[in-house]
C-alpha positions as CSV (number, residue, x, y, z in Angstrom):
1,X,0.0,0.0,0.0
2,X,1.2,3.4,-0.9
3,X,1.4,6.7,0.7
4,X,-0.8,7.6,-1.5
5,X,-3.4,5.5,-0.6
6,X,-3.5,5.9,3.2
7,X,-5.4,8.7,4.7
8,X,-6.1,9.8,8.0
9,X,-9.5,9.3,9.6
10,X,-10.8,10.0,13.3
11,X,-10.2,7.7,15.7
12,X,-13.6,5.5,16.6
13,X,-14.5,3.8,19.8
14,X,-12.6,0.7,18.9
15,X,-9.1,2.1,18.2
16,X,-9.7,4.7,21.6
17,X,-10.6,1.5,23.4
18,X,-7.5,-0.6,22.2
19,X,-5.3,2.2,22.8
20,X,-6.7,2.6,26.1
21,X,-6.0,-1.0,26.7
22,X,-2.9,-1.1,25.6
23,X,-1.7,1.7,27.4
24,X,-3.1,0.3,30.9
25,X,-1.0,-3.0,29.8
26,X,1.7,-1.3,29.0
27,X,1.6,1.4,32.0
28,X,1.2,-2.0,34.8
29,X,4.6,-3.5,33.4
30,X,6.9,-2.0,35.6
31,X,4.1,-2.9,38.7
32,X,4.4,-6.7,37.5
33,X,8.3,-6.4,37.2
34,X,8.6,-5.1,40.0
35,X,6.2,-7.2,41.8
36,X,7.4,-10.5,40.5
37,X,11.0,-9.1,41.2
38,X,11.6,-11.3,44.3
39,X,10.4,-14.4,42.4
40,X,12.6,-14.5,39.2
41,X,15.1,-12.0,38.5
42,X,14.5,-8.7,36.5
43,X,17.0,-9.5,33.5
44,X,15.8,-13.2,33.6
45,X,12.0,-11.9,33.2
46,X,13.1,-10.0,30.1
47,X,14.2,-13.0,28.7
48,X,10.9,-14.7,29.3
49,X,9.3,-12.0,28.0
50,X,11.6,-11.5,24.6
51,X,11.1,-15.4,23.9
52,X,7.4,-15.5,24.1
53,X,7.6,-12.0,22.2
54,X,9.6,-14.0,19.4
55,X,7.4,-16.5,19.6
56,X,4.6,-14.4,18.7
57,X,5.9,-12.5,15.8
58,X,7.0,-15.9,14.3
59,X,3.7,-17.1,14.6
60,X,2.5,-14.4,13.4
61,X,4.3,-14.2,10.5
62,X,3.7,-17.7,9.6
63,X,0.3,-17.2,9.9
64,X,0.2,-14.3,7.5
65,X,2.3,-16.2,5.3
66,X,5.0,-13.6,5.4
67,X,8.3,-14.5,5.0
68,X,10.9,-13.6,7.5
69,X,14.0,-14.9,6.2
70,X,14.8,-13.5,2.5
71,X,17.9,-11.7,1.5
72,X,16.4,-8.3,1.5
73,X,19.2,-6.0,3.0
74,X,17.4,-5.1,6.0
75,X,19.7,-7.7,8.2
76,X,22.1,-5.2,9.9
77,X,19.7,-2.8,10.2
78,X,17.1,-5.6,11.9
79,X,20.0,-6.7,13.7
80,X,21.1,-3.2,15.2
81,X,17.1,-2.2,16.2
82,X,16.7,-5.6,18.1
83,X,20.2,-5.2,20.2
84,X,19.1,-1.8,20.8
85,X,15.8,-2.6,22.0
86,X,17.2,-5.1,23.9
87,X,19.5,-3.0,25.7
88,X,16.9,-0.4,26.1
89,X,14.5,-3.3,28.0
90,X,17.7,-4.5,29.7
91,X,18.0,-1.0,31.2
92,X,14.4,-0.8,32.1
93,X,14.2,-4.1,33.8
94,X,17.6,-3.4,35.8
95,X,16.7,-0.1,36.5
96,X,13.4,-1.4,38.6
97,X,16.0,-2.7,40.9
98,X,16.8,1.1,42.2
99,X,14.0,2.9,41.9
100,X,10.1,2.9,41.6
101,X,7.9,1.4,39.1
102,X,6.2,4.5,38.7
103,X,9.0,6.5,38.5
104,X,10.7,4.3,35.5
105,X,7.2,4.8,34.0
106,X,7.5,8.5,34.0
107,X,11.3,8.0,32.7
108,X,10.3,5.2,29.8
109,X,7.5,7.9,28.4
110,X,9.7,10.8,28.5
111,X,11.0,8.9,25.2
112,X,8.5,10.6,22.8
113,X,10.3,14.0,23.9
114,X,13.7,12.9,22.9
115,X,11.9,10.7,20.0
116,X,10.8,14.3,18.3
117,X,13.7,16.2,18.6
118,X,15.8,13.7,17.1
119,X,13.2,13.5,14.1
120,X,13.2,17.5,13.8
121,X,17.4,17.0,13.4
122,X,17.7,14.3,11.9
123,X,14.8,14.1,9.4
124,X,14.2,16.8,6.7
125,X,10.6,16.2,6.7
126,X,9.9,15.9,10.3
127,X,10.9,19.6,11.4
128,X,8.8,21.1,14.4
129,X,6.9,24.1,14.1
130,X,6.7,26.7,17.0
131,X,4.2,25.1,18.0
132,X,5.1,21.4,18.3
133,X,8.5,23.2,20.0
134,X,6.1,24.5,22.6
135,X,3.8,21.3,23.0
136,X,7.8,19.3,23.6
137,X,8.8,22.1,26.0
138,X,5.3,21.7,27.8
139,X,6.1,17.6,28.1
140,X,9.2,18.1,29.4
141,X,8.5,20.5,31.8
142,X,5.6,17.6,32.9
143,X,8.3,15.3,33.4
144,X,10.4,17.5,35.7
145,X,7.7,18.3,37.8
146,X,6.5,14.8,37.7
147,X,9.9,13.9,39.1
148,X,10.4,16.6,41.3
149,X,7.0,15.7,43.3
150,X,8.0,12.5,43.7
């Protein structure tokens, strides 16, 4: 599918209630990690959870039919993204081990803020406007105060 052929339409009560689902899910990680910490070990749970993860998307993909391994040149660059997501959940699983679940939440969604002002650098076609500059600004002045309070 094209560009081209994609367009934007409002969100409807299915995709606010998915993203609203997902977001709970993905907001009570850090609880259960650091819940289940004194049970099985933070990095070991990450490699529970990156196997069944794996699991998935090769299920997934063999029940789409789509292939996974064909010479494409995307290799290094698939290879690079997954030891860097890796580390990053490495990180956030260790991390849990010296501070509060809530507090890694705050410092895992403060990724958005750096995510846009990397774009705006790096990416011609991803520059901020004043405004955008001012809704970044406004986020990461949430995060300071969020930490601040805590």
């Amino acid at each position: 599918m094209s560009a081209q052929t994609l367009s934007r339409r409002p969100l409807d009560g299915a995709a606010i209630g998915l993203m609203v689902v997902l977001c709970a899910a993905w907001g009570l990680q850090q609880v259960v990690i650091k819940l289940t910490a004194p049970l099985m070990g933070a990095v070991l749970q990450a490699g529970v959870r990156s196997a069944v993860a794996a699991l998935l998307v090769f299920g997934f993909a063999a029940w789409r039919g789509t292939p996974i391994w064909q010479r494409d040149g995307t290799l290094g660059a698939g290879l690079l993204a997954g030891l860097l997501f890796g580390a990053e959940f490495f990180c956030i699983f260790v991390g849990l081990g010296h501070t509060t679940a809530s507090r890694m939440a705050v410092f895992l969604y403060t990724a958005p803020i750096f995510t846009a002002i990397g774009l705006h650098f790096a990416v011609a076609g991803e520059r901020l406007h004043r405004g955008q500059w001012l809704g970044v600004v406004l986020a990461f002045c949430g995060m300071v105060l969020a930490f601040a309070t805590a």
